[in-house]
C-alpha positions in Angstrom: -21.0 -5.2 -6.2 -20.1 -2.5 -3.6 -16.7 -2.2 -2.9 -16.7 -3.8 0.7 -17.2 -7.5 -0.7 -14.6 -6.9 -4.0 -11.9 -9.3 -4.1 -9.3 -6.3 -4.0 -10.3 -4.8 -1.1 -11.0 -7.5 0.8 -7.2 -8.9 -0.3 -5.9 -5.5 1.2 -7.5 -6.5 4.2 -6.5 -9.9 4.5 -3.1 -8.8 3.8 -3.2 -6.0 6.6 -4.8 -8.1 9.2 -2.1 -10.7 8.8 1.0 -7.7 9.0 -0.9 -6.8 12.0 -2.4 -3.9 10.8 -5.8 -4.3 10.8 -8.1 -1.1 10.0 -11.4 -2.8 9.5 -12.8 -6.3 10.3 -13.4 -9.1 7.7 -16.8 -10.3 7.9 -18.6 -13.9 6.5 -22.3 -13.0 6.0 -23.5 -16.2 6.1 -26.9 -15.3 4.4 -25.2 -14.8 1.0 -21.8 -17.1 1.9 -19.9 -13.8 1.3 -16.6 -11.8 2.9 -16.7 -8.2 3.2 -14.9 -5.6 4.6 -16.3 -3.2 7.7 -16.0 -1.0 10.3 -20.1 -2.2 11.9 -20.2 -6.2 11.7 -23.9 -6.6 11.4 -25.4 -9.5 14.5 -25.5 -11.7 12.0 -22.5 -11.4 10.3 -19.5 -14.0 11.5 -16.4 -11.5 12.2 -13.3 -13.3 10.6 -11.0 -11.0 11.6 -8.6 -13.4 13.9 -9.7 -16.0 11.8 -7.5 -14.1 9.2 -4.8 -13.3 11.2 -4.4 -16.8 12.5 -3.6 -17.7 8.4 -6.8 -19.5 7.8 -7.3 -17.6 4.9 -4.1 -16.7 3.2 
């Protein structure tokens, strides 16, 4: 597992996003029903990103 889509990264990222810090965008890759953390959403991924900072996730 690369380190985009492990749980510890993608918790920093949560927990940024909803301090209002966010660095990188949380993606759902809804081909392998994943999160993952990046800086170049694919077209097909689903960015989360305000998603996440509107608590849906925490």
């Amino acid at each position: 597992m690369d380190e985009s889509r492990q749980p510890a990264k993608i918790q920093e990222t949560l927990t940024n996003i909803t301090q209002g810090r966010p660095s990188q965008d949380l993606v759902f890759d809804p081909r392998t029903g994943q999160l993952s953390v990046t800086s170049n959403p694919s077209p097909d991924d689903v960015v989360a990103t305000n998603t996440a900072a509107d608590g849906y996730f925490g």
